[in-house]
VEXDREN-2710 file (C-alpha; in Angstrom, 1 decimal):
% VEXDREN-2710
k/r/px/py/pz
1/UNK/108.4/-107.6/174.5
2/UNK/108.2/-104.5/175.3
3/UNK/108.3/-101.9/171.3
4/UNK/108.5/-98.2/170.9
5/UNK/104.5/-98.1/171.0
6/UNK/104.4/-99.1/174.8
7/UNK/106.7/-96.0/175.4
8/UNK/104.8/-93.1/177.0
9/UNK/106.1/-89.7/174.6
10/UNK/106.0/-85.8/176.7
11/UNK/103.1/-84.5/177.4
12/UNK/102.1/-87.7/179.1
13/UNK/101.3/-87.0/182.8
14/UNK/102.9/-90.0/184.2
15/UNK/106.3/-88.4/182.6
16/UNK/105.9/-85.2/185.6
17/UNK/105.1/-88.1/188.2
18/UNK/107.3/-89.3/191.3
19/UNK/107.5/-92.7/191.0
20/UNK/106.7/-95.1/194.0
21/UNK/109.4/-97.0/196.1
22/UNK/109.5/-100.3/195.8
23/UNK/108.5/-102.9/198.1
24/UNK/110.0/-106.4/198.5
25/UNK/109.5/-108.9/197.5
26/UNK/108.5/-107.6/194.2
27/UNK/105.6/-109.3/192.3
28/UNK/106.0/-111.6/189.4
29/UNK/104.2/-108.4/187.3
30/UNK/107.5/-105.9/188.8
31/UNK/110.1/-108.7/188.1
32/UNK/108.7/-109.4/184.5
33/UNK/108.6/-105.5/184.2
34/UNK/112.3/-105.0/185.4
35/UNK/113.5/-107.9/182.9
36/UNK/111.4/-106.7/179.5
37/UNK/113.1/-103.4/180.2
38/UNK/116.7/-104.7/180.1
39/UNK/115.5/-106.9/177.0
40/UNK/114.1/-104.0/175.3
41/UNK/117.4/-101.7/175.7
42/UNK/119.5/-104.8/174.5
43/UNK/117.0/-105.2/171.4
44/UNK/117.3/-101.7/170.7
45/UNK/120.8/-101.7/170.2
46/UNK/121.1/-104.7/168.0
47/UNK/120.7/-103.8/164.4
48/UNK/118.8/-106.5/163.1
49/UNK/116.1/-106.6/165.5
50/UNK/115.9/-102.8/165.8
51/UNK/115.1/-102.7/162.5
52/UNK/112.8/-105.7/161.9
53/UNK/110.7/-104.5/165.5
54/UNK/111.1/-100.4/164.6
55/UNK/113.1/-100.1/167.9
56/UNK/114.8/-96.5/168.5
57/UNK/118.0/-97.4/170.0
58/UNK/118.7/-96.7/173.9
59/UNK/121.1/-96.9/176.5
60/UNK/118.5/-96.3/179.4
61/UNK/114.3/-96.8/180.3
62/UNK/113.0/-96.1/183.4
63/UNK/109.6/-97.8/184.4
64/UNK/107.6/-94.6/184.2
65/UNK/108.6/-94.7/180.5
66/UNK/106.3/-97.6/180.0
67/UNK/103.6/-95.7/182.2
68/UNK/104.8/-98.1/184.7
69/UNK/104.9/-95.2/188.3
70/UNK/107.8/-97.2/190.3
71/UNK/111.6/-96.3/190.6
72/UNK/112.9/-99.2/188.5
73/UNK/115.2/-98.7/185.4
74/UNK/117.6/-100.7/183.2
75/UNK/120.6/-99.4/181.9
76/UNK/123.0/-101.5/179.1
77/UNK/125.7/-99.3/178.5
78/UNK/128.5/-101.5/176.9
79/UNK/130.8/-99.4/174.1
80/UNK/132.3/-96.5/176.2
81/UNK/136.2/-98.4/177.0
82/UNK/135.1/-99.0/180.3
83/UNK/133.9/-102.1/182.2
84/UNK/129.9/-102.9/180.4
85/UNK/126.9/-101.8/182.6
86/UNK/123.4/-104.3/181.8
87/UNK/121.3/-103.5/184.7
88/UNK/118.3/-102.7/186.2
89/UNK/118.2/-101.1/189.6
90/UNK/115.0/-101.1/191.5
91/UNK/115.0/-98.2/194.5
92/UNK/117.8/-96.3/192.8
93/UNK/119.7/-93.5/195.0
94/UNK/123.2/-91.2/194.3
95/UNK/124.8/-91.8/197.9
96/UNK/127.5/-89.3/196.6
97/UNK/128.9/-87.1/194.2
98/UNK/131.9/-84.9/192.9
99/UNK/132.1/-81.4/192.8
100/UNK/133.0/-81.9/188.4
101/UNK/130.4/-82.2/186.5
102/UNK/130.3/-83.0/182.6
103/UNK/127.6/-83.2/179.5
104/UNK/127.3/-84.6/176.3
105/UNK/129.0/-82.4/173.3
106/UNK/125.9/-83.2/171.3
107/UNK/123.7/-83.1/174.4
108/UNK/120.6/-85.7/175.1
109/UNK/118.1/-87.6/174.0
110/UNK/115.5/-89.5/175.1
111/UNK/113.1/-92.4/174.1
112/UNK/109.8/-90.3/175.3
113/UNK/111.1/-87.2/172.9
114/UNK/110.6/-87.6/169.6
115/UNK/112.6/-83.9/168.6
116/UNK/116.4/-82.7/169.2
117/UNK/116.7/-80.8/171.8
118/UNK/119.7/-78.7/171.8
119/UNK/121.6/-78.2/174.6
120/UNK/124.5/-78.6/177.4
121/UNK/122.7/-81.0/180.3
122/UNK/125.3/-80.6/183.4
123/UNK/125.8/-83.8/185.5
124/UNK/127.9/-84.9/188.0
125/UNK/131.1/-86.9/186.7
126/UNK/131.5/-89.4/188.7
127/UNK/128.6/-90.6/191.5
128/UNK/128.3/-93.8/193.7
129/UNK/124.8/-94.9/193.4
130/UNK/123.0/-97.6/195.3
131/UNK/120.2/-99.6/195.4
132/UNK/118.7/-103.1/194.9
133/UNK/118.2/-106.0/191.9
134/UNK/114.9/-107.2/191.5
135/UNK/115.6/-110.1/193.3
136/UNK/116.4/-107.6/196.5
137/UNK/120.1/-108.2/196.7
138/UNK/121.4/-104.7/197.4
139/UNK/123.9/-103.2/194.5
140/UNK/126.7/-100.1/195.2
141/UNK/128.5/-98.9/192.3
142/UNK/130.8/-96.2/191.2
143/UNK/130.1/-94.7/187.5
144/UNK/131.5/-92.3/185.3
145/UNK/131.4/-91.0/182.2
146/UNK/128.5/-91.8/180.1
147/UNK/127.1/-94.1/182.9
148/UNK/127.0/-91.8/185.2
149/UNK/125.5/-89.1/182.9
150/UNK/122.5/-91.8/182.2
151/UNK/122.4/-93.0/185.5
152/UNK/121.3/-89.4/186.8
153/UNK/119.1/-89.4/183.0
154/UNK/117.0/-92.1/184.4
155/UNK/116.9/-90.7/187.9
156/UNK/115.5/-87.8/186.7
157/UNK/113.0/-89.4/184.9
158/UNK/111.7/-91.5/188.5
159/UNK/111.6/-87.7/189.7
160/UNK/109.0/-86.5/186.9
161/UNK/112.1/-84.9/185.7
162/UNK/113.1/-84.5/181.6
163/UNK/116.4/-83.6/180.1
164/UNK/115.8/-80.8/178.9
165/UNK/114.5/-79.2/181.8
166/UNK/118.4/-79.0/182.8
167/UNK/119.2/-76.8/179.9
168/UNK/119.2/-72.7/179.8
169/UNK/116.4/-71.8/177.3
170/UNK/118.2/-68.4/176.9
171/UNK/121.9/-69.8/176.4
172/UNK/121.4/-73.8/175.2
173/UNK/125.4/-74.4/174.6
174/UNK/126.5/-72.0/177.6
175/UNK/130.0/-72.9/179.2
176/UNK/129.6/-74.1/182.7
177/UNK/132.3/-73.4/184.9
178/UNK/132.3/-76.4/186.9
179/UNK/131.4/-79.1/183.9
180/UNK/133.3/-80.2/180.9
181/UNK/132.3/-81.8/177.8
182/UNK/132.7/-86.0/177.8
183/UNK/135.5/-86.9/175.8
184/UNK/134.9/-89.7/173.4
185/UNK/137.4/-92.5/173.4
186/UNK/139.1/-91.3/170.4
187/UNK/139.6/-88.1/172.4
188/UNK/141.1/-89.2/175.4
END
């Protein structure tokens, strides 16, 4: 079971690495790897066992959180009023995009960063994203919302990427003119 000590904080190099593609058949060790990640972000978000384990709760790990180099991540996204998301995509790609983007109001966070770190992250608003379950059978989606804003998270993160490297240093909370905040559902 994969706990908060087994995930790599900044400052670790793997974090600033490209992760490697995939090849299938994956091993047992990648297959195991791809499922303790789903477990872990289910885990995280149940009360009891986040508190009894000391689990920070998350919506999204990718593999080079573990200090695991490979383009694999989970996502389990299920309270946003829209159909649940409990994967994890191994090979993930954006095949396309549109032109709106949006952020979080209270902006990002991340299991590798242990601060707050204000600030507007722009995104796209709606992607279709593909790639493959561990198993190899291909997947093709269309997110929005919140799922789309952690697909491209956990993206980043296969692209040594962080958060908050997406955010002005001189103007945190600047107005984009092409994004919008993400309404909550007691907004909409």
């Amino acid at each position: 079971m994969i706990t908060m000590d087994q995930i790599i904080r900044e400052g670790h190099p793997t974090l600033r690495k490209k992760a490697e593609e995939l090849q299938f058949p994956l091993t047992e060790e990648e297959k195991k790897t791809a499922a303790e990640m789903l477990v872990f972000l289910k885990n995280s978000q149940n009360p009891e066992t986040a508190e009894k384990y000391g689990l920070r709760a998350g919506i999204g790990i990718a593999a080079n959180q573990i200090d695991v180099p490979k383009r694999m991540f989970a996502l389990h996204i299920v309270d946003e009023g829209t159909e649940p998301l409990s994967m994890t995509i191994v090979n993930p790609k954006i095949v396309s995009h549109s032109a709106q983007k949006s952020y979080l109001p209270g902006g990002e966070g991340c299991l590798s960063v242990d601060r707050d770190v204000p600030g507007f992250v722009p995104r796209y608003s709606k992607i279709t994203v593909k790639g493959f379950t561990p198993d190899g059978e291909p997947i093709k989606k269309r997110l929005k919302g919140l799922q789309a804003i952690a697909f491209q998270h956990e993206l980043d993160h296969l692209n040594g990427v962080m958060f908050y490297d997406h955010i002005d240093p001189d103007e945190p909370f600047r107005k984009y003119p092409d994004a919008e905040p993400l309404k909550t559902d007691e907004e909409k």
